[in-house]
Structure formats: C-alpha cells, structure tokens
N, C-alpha and C positions, 0 to 999 in steps of 0.2 A: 312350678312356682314362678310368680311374674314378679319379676323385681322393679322397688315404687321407690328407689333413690339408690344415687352415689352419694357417697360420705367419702370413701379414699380409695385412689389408687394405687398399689403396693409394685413398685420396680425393684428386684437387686440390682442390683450394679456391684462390677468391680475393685473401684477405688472411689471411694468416697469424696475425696479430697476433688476428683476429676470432676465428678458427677454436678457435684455444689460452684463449681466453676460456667459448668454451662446452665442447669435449672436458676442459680440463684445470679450467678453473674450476669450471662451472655441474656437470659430469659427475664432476667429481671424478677424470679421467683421470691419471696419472702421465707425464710427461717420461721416455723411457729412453734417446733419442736424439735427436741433433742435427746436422745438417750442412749448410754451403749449398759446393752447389760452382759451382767455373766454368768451365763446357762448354769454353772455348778452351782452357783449359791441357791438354786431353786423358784419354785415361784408360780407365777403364772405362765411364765413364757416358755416352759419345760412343754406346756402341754400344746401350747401352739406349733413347735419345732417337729410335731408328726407328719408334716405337709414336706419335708425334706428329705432324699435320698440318704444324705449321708448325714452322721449326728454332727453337730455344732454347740462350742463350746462359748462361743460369743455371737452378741448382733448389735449390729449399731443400726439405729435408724435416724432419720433425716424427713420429718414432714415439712412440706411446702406448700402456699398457697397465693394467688393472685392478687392484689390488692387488697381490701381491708375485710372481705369475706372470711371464715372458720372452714367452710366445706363448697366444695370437694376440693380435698387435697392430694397433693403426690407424695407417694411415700418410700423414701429411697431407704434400701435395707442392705448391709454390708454385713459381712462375718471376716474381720481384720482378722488375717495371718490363718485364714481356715481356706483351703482349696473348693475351688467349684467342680460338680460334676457334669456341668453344662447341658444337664437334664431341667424340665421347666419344673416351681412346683406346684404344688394343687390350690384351685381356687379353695378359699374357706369359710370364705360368706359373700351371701347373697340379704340382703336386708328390700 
C-alpha cells in the first residue's frame, strides 16, 4: 500500500506537562486539541487501545500544529499515573 498523505503524527511521551513545554513553548507549537478520556467508561477508544502492550485505563492526548494550517499535526498521547512498558506501539494507519 503507498501512502498519499500525513494528517498526524502520534508521539507518547511521559509527562505531558514537560512535553507542552518544549512542542508548544520552546517550538512555538499551537494547542488545537485536547482531550483525556477514560478507557472504562467505553467507547471508541477501547478498540483503538489494541496497538498496546499493556491495558490502559486512561489517555490524554495533545494535538499540535504550526501556524494557522489543521494538518499535519503532532499528536502527543499520555496515560497519567499508568506505567510504560517501554516497548514501541504498532502503527494503525496508513491513509
């Protein structure tokens, strides 16, 4: 399959708070989204969370983007107070 665009790039990172420090501060990154959800309540994001080693109970994500463009964005993904197995994880699309 030949892939005909980026729309986003997906990073975890460890602390959130650090990450939005250098993307948004230091980079000058823009805030365009926000969300933390929580895996139990169900949803769509149950079924996206098979790409991970270990289950997670939460995620918080973080999109960013460069000046007044929508895409391609950086997408920073956290799972507050849940441990990393510092295993990478699986791509999930290719568009």
């Amino acid at each position: 399959m030949e892939a005909t665009c980026v729309t986003h790039v997906g990073v975890c990172v460890r602390d959130m708070s650090e990450s939005l420090k250098f993307y948004r501060d230091a980079l000058g990154m823009k805030v365009i989204g926000e969300k933390l959800t929580d895996i139990t309540e169900g949803g769509t994001q149950i079924a996206r969370l098979d790409n991970y080693a270990l289950e997670r109970n939460t995620r918080h994500w973080v999109s960013l983007a460069y000046g007044e463009g929508l895409t391609p964005t950086l997408t920073l993904t956290s799972h507050p107070g849940e441990k990393s197995d510092g295993g990478p994880i699986l791509l999930d699309q290719v568009a």
